[in-house]
PyMOL CGO cylinders between C-alpha atoms (Angstrom):
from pymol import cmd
from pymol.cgo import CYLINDER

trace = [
    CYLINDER, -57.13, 20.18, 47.90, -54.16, 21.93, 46.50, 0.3, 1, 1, 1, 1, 1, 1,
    CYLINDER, -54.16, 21.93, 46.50, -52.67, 24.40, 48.58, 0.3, 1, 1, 1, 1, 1, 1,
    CYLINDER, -52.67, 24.40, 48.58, -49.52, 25.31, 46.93, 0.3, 1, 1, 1, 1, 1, 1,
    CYLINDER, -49.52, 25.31, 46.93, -48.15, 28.50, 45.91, 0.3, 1, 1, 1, 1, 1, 1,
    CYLINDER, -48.15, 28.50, 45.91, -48.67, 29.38, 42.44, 0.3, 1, 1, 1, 1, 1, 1,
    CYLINDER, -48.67, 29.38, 42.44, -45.86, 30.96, 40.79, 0.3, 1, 1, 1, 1, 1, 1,
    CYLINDER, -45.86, 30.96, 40.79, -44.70, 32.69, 37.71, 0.3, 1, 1, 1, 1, 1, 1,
    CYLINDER, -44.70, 32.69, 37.71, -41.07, 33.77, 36.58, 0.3, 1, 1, 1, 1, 1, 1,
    CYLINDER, -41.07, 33.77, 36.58, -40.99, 36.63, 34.15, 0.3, 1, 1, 1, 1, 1, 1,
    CYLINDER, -40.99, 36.63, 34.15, -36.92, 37.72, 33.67, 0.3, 1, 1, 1, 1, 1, 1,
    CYLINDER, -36.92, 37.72, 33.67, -35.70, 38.55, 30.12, 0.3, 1, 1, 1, 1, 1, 1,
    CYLINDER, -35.70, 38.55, 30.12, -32.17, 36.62, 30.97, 0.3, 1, 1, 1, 1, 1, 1,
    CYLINDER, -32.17, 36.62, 30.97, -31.94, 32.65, 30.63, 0.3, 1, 1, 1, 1, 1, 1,
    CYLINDER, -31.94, 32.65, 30.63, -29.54, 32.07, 33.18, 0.3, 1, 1, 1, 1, 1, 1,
    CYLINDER, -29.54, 32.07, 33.18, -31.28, 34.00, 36.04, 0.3, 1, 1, 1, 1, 1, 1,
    CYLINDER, -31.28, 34.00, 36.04, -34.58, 32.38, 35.19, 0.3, 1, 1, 1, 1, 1, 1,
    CYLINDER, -34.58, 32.38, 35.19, -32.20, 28.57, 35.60, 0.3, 1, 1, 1, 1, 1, 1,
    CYLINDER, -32.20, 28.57, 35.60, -31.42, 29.94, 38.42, 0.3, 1, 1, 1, 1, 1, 1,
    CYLINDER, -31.42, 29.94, 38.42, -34.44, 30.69, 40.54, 0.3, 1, 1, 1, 1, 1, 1,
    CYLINDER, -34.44, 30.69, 40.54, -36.11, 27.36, 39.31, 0.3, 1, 1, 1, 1, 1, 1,
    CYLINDER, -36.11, 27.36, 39.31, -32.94, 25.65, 40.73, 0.3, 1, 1, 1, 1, 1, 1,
    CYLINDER, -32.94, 25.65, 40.73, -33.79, 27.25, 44.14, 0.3, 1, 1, 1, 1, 1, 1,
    CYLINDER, -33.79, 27.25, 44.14, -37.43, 26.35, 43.76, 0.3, 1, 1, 1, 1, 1, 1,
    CYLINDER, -37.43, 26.35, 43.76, -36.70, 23.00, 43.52, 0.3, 1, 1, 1, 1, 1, 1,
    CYLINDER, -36.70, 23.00, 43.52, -36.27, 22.91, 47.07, 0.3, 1, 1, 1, 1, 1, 1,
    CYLINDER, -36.27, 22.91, 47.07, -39.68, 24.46, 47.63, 0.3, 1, 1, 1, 1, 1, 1,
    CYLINDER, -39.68, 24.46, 47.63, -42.53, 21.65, 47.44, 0.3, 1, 1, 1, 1, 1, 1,
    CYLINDER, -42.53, 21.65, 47.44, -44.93, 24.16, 48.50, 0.3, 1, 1, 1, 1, 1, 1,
    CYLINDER, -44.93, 24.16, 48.50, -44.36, 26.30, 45.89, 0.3, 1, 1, 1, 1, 1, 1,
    CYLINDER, -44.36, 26.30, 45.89, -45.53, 25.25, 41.70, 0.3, 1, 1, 1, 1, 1, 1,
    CYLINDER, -45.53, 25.25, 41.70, -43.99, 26.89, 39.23, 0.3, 1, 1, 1, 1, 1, 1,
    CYLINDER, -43.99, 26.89, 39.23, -46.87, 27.54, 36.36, 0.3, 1, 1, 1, 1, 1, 1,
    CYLINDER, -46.87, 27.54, 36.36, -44.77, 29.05, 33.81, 0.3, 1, 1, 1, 1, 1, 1,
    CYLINDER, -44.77, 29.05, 33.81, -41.64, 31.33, 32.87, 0.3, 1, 1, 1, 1, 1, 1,
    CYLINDER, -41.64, 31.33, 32.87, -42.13, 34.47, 30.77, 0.3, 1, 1, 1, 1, 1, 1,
    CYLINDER, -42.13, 34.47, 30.77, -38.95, 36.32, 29.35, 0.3, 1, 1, 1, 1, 1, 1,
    CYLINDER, -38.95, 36.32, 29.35, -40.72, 39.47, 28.47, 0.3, 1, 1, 1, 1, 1, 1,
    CYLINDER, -40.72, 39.47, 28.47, -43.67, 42.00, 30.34, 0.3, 1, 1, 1, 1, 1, 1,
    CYLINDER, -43.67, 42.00, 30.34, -46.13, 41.05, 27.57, 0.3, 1, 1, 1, 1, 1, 1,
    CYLINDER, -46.13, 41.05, 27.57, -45.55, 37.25, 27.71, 0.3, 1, 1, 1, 1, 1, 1,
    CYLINDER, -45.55, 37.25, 27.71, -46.12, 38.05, 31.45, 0.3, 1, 1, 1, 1, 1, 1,
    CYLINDER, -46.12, 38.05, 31.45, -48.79, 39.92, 31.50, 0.3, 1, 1, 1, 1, 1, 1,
    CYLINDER, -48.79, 39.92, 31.50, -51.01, 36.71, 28.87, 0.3, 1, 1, 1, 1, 1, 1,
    CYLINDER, -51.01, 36.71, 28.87, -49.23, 34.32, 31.84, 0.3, 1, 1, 1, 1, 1, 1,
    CYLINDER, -49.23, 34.32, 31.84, -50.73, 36.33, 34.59, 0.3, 1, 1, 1, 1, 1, 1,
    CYLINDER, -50.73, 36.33, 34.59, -54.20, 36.33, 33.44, 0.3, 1, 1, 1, 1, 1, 1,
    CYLINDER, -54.20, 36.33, 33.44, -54.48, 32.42, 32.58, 0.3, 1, 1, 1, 1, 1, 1,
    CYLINDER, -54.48, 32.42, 32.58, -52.63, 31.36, 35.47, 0.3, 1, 1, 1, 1, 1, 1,
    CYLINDER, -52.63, 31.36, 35.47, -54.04, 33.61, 38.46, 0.3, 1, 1, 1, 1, 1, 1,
    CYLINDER, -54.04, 33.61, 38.46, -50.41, 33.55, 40.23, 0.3, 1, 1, 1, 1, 1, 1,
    CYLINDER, -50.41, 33.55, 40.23, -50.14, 33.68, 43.88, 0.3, 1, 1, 1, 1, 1, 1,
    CYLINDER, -50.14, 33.68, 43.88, -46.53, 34.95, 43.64, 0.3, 1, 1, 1, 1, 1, 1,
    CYLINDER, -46.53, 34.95, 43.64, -44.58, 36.33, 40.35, 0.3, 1, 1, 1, 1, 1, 1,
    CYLINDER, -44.58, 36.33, 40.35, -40.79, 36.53, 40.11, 0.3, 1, 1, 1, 1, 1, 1,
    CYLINDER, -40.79, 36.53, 40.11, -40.71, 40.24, 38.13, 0.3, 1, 1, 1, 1, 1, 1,
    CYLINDER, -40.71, 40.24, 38.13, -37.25, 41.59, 36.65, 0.3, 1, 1, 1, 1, 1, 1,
    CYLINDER, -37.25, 41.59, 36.65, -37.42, 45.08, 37.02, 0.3, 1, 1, 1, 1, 1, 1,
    CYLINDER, -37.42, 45.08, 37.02, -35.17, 45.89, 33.68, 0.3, 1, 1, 1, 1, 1, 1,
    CYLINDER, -35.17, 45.89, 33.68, -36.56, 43.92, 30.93, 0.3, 1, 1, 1, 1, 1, 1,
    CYLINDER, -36.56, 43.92, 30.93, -36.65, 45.34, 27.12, 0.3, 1, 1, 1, 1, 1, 1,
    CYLINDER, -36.65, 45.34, 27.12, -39.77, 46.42, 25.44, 0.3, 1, 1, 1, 1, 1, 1,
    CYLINDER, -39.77, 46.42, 25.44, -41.55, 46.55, 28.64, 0.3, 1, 1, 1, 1, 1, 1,
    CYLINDER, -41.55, 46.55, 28.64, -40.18, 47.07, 32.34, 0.3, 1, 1, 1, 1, 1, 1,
    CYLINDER, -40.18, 47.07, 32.34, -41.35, 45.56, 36.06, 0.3, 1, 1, 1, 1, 1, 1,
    CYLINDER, -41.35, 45.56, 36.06, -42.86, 48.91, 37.28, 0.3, 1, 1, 1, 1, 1, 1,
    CYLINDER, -42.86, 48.91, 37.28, -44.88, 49.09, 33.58, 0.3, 1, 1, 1, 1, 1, 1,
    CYLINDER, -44.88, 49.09, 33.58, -45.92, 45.82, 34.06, 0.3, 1, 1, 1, 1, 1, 1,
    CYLINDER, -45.92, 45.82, 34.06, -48.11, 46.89, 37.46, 0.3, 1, 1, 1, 1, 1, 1,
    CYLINDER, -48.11, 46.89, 37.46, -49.52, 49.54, 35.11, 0.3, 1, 1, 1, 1, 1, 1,
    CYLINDER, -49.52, 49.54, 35.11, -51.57, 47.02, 33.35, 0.3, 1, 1, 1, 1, 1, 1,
    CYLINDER, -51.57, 47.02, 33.35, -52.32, 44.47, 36.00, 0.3, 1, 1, 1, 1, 1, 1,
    CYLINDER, -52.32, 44.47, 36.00, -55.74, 43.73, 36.79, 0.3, 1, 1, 1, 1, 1, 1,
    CYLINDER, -55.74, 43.73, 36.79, -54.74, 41.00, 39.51, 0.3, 1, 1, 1, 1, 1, 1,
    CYLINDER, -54.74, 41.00, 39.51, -52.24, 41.66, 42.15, 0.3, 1, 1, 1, 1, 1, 1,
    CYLINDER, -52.24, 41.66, 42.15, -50.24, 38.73, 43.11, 0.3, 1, 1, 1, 1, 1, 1,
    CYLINDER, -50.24, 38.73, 43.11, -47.15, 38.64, 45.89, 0.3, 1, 1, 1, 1, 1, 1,
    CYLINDER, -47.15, 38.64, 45.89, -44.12, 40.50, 44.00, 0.3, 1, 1, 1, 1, 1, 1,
    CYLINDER, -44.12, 40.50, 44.00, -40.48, 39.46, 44.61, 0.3, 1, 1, 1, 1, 1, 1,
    CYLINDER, -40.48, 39.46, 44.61, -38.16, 41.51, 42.39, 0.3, 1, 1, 1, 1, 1, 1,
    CYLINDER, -38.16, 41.51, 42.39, -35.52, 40.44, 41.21, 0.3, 1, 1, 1, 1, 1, 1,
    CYLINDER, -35.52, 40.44, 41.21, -32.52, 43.07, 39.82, 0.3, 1, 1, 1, 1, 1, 1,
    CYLINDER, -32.52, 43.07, 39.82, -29.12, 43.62, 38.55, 0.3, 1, 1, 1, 1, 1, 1,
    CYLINDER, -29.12, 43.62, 38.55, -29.40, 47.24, 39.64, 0.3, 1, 1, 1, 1, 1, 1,
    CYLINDER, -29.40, 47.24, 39.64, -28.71, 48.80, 43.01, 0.3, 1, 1, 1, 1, 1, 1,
    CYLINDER, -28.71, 48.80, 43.01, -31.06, 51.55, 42.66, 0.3, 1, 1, 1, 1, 1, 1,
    CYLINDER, -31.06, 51.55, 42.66, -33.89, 49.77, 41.33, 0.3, 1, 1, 1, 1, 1, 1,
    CYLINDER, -33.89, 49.77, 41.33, -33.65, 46.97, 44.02, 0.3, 1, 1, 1, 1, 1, 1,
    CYLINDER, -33.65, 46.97, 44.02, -34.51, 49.76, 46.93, 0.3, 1, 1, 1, 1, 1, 1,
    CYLINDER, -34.51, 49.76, 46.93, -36.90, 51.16, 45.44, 0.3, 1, 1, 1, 1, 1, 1,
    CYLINDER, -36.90, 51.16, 45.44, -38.52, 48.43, 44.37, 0.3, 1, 1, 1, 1, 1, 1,
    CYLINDER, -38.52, 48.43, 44.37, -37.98, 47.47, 48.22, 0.3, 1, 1, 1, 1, 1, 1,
    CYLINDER, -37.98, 47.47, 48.22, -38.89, 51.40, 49.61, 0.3, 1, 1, 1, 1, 1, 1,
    CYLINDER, -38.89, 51.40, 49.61, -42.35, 51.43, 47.59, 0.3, 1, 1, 1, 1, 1, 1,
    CYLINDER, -42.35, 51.43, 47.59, -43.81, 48.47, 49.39, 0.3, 1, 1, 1, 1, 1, 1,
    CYLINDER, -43.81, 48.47, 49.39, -42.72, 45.65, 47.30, 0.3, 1, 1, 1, 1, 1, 1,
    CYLINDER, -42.72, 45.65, 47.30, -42.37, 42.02, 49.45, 0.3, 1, 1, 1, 1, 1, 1,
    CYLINDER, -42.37, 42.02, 49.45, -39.02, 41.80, 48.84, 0.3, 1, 1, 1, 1, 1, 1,
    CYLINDER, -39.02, 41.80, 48.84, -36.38, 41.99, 45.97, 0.3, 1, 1, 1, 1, 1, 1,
    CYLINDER, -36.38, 41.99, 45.97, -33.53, 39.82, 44.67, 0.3, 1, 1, 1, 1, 1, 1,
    CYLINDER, -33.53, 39.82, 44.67, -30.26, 41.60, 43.98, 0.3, 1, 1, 1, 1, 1, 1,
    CYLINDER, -30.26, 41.60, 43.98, -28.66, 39.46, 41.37, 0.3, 1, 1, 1, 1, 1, 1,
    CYLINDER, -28.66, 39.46, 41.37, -26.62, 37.90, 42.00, 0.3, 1, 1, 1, 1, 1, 1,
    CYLINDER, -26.62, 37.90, 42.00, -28.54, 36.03, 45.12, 0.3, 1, 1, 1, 1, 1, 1,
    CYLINDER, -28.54, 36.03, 45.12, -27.66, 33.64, 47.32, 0.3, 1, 1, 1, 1, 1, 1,
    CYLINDER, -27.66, 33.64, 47.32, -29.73, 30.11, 47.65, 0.3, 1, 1, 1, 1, 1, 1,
    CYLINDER, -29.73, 30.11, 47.65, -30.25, 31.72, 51.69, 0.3, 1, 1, 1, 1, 1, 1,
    CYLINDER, -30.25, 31.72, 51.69, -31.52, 35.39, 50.58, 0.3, 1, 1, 1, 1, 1, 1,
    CYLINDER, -31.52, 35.39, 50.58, -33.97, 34.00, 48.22, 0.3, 1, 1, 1, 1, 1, 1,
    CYLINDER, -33.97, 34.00, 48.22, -35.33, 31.51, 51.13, 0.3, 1, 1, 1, 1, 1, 1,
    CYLINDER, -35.33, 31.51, 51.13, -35.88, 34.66, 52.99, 0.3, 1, 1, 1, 1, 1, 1,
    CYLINDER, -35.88, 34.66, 52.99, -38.21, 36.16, 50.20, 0.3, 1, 1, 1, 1, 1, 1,
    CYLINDER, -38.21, 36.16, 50.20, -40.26, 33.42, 49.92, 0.3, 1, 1, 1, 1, 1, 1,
    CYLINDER, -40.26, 33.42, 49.92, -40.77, 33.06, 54.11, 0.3, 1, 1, 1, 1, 1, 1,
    CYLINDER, -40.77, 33.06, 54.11, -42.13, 36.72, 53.61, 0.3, 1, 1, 1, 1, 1, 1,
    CYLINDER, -42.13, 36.72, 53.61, -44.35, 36.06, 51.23, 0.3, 1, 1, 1, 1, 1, 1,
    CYLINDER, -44.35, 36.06, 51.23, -45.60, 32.34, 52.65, 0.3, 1, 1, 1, 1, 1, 1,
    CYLINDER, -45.60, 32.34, 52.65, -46.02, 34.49, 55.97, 0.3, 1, 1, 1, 1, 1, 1,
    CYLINDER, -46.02, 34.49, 55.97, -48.09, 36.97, 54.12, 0.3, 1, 1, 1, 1, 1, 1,
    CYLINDER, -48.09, 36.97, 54.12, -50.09, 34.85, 52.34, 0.3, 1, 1, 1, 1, 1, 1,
    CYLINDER, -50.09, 34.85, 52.34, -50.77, 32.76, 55.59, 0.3, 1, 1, 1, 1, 1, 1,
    CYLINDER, -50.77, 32.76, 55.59, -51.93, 36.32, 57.19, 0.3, 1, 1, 1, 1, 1, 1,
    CYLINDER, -51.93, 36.32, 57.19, -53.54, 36.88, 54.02, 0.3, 1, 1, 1, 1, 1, 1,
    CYLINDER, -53.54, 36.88, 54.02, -52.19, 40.78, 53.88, 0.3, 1, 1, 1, 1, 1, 1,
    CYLINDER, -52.19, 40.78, 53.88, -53.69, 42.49, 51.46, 0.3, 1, 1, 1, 1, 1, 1,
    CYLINDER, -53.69, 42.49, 51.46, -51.66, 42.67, 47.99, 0.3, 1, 1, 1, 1, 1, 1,
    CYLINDER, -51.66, 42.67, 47.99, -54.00, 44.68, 45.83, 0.3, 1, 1, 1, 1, 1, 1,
    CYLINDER, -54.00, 44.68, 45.83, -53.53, 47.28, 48.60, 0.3, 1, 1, 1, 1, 1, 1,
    CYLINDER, -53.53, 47.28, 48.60, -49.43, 47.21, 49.06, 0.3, 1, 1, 1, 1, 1, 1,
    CYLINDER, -49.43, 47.21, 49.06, -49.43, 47.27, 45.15, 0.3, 1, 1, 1, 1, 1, 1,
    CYLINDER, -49.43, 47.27, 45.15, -52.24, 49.96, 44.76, 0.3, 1, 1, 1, 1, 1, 1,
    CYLINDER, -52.24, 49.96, 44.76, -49.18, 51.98, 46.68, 0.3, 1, 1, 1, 1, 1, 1,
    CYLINDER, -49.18, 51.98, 46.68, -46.59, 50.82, 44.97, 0.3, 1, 1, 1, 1, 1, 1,
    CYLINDER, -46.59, 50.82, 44.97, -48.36, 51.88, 41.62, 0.3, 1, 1, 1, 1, 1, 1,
    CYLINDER, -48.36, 51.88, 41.62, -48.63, 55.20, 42.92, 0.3, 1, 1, 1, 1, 1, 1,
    CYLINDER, -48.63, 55.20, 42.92, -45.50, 56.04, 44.48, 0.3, 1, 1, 1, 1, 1, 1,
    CYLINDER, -45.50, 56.04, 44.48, -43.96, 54.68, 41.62, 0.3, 1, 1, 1, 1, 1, 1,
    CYLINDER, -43.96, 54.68, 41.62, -45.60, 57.57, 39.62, 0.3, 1, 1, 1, 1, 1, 1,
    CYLINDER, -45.60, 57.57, 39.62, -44.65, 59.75, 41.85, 0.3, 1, 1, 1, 1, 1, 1,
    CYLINDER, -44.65, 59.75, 41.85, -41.03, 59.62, 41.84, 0.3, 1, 1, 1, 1, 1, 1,
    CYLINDER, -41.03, 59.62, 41.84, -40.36, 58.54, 38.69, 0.3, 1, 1, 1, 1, 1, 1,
    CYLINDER, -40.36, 58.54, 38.69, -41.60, 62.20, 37.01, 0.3, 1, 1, 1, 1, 1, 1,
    CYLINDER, -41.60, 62.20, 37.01, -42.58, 62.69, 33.48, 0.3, 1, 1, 1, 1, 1, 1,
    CYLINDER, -42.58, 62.69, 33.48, -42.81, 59.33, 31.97, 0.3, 1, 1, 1, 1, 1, 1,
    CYLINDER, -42.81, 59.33, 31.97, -42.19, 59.07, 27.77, 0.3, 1, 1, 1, 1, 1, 1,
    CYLINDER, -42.19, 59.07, 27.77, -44.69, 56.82, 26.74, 0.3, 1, 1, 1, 1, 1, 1,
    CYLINDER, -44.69, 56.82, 26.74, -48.09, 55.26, 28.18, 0.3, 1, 1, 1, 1, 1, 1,
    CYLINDER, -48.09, 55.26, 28.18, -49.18, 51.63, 27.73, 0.3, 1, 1, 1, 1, 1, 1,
    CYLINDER, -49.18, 51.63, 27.73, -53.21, 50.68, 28.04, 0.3, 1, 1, 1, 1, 1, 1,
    CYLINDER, -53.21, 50.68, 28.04, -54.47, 47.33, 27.75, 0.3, 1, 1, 1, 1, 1, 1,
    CYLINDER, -54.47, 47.33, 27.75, -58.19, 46.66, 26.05, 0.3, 1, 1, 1, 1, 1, 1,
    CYLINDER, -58.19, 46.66, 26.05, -58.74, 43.18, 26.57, 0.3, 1, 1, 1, 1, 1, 1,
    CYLINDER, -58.74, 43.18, 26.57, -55.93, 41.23, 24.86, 0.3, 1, 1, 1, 1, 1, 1,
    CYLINDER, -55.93, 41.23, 24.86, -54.79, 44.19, 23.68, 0.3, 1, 1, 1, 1, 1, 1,
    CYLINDER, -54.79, 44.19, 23.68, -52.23, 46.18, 24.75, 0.3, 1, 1, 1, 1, 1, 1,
    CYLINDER, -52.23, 46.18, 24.75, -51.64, 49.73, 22.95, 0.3, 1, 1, 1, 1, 1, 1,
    CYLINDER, -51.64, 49.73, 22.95, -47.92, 51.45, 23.38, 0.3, 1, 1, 1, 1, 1, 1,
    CYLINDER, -47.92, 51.45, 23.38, -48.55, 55.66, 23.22, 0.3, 1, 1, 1, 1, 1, 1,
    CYLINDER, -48.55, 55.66, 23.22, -45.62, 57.87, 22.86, 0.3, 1, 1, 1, 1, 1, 1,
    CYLINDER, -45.62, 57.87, 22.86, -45.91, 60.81, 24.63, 0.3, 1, 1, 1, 1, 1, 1,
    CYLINDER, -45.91, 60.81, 24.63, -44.86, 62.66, 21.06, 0.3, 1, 1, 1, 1, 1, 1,
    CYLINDER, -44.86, 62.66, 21.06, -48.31, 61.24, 19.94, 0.3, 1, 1, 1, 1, 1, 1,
    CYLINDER, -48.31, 61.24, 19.94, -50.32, 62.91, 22.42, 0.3, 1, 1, 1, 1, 1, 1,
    CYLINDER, -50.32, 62.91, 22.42, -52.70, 65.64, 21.22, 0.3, 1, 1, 1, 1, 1, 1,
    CYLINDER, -52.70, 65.64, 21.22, -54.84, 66.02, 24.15, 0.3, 1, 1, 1, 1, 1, 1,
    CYLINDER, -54.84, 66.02, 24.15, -56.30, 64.66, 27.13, 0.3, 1, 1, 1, 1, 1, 1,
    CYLINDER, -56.30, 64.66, 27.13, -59.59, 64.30, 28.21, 0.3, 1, 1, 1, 1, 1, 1,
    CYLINDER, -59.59, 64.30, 28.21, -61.76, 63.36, 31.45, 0.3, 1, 1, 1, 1, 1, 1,
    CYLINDER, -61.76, 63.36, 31.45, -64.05, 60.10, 31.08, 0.3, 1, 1, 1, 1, 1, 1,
    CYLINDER, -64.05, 60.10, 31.08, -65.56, 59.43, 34.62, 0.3, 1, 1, 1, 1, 1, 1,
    CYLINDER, -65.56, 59.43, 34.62, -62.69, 56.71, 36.32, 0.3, 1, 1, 1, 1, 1, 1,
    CYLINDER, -62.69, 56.71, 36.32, -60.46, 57.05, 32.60, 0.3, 1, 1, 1, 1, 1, 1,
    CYLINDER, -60.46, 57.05, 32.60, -58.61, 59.25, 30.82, 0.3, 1, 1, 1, 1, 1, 1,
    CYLINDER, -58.61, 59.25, 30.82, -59.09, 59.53, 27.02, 0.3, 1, 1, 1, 1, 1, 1,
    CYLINDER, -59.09, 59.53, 27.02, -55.64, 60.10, 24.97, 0.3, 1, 1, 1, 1, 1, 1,
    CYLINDER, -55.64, 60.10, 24.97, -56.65, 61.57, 21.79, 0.3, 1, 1, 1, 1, 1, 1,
    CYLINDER, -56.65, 61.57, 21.79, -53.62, 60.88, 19.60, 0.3, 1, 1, 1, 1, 1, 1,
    CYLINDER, -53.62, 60.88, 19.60, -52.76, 61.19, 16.40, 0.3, 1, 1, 1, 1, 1, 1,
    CYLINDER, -52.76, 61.19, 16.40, -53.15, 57.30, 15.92, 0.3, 1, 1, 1, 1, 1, 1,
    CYLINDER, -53.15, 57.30, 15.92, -56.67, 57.19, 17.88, 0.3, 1, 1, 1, 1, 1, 1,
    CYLINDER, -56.67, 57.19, 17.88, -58.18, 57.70, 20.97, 0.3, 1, 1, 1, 1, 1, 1,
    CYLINDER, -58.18, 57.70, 20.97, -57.37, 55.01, 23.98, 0.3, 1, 1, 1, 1, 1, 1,
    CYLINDER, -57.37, 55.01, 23.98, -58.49, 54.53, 27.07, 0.3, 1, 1, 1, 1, 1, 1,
    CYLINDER, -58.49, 54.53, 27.07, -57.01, 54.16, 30.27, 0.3, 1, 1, 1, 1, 1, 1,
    CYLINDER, -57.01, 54.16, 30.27, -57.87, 53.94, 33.65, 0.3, 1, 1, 1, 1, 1, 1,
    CYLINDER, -57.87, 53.94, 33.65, -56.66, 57.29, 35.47, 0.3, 1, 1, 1, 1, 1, 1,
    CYLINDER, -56.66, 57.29, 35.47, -57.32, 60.42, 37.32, 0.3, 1, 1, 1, 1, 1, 1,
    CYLINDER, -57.32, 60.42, 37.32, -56.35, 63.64, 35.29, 0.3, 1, 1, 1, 1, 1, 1,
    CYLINDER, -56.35, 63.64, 35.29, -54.84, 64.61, 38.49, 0.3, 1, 1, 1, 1, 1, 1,
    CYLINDER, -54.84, 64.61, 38.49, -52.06, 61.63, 38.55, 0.3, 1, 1, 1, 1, 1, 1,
    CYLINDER, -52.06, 61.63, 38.55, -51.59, 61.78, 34.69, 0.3, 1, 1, 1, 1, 1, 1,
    CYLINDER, -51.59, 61.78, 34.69, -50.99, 65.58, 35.31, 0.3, 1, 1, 1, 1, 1, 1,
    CYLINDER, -50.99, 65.58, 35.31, -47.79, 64.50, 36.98, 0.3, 1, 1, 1, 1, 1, 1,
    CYLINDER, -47.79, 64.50, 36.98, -46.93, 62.32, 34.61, 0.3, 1, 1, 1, 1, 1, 1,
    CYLINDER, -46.93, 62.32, 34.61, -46.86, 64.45, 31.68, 0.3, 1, 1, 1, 1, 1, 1,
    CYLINDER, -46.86, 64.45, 31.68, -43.78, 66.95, 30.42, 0.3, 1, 1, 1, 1, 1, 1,
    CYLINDER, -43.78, 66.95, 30.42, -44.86, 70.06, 32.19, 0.3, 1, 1, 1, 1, 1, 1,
    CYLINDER, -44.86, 70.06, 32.19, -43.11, 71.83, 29.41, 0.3, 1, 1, 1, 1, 1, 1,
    CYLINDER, -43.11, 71.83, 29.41, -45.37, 70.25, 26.36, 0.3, 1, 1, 1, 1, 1, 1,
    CYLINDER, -45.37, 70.25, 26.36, -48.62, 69.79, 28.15, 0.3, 1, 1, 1, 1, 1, 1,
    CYLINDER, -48.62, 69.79, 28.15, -51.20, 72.13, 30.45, 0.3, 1, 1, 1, 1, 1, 1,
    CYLINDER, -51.20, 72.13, 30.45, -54.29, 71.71, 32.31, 0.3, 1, 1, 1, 1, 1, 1,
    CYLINDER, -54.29, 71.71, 32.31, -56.85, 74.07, 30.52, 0.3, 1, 1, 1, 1, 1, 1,
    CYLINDER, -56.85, 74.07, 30.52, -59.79, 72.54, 32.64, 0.3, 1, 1, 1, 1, 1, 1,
    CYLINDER, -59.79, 72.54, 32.64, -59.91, 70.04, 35.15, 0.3, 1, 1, 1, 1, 1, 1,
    CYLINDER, -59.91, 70.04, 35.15, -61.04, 67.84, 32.23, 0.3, 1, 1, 1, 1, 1, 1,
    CYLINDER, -61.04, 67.84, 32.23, -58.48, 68.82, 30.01, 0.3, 1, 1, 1, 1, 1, 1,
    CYLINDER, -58.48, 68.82, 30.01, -54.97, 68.74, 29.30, 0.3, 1, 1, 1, 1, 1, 1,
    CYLINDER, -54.97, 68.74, 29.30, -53.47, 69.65, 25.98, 0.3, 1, 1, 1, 1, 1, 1,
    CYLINDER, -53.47, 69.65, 25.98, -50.11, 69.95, 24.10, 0.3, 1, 1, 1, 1, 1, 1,
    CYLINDER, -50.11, 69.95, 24.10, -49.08, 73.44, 23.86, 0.3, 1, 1, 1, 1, 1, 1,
    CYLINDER, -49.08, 73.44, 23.86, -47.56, 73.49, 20.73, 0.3, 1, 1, 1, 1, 1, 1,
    CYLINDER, -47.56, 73.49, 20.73, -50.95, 72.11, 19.25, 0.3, 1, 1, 1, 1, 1, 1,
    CYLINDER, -50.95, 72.11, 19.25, -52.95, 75.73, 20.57, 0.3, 1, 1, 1, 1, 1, 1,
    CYLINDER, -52.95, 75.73, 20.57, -53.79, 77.97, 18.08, 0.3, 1, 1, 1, 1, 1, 1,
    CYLINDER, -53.79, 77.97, 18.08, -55.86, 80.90, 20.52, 0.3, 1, 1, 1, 1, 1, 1,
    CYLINDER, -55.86, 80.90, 20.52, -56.40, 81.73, 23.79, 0.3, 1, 1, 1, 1, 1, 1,
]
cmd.load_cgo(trace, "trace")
């Protein structure tokens, strides 16, 4: 019976990813499945591997930490880890486990794992602290410049600038761009909020379009 952590680093910089396997190496109970050094390499990793915990860099290129939960459909433990003072509370205010301000210390990173072993002994629910973290993270970080929604494999990038309209679709919204329509699973109320409130407006509660694209009212 294997009862180890499994565990996934995704970090876009070499020497912190040497760095946190050097500190697991200490850690027989946890196994380290893979190391991704982008969101979208994490996100395939995620899937295949069912993680207990991930390692998550909250500033990676192409695709950031806080997009990342945006397109998980399996919540492990989160420890992230961050260059950036700001980032590292947040991440730490909105429910994460813990974070990692780089660069950490072989006794701060034992601490963040005794969290998460404690929480994962306790069982505490992570699709629930994450669920909130997802959400707050909306929340304060305002109008957001481009959407991501994943179909399978698949995972579509939509600039806001692309955005005709918005529509309603039960538990999704529908983006009706001027690529194609996508869609994602949202409430037109939380989208709302994420939208420039100065190129888009509700018309309906199933609606939201771009104001420069009206022609009457």
């Amino acid at each position: 019976m294997n009862n180890k952590i499994l565990a996934i680093i995704i970090e876009d910089e070499q020497p912190a990813r040497d760095l946190l396997k050097a500190y697991l190496q200490s850690h027989d109970e946890i196994e380290l499945m893979a190391e991704c050094e982008n969101g979208f390499a994490g996100i395939k990793a995620i899937g295949e591997y069912r993680p207990d915990l991930i390692f998550l860099d909250i500033q990676m290129p192409k695709l950031t930490g806080f997009e990342m939960l945006e397109l998980l459909d399996d919540y492990p433990e989160i420890i992230f880890t961050t260059a950036y003072d700001e980032f590292a509370l947040k991440a730490f205010e909105l429910n994460a486990v813990d974070y990692l301000m780089k660069p950490f210390s072989k006794e701060r990173f034992d601490k963040a794992l005794d969290k998460v072993s404690t929480r994962l002994k306790n069982k505490t629910s992570a699709p629930v602290t994450i669920k909130n973290l997802k959400e707050q993270v909306r929340e304060s970080a305002g109008p957001q410049e481009r959407f991501f929604v994943k179909t399978g494999n698949r995972i579509d990038v939509i600039p806001v600038e692309e955005i005709i309209h918005v529509e309603a679709q039960d538990d999704y919204v529908e983006f009706h761009t001027i690529k194609g329509r996508f869609l994602k699973k949202e409430t037109m109320a939380q989208l709302e909020l994420q939208l420039p409130p100065d190129k888009f407006i509700r018309i309906h509660r199933s609606h939201i379009i771009r104001i420069d694209q009206m022609e009457k009212l």
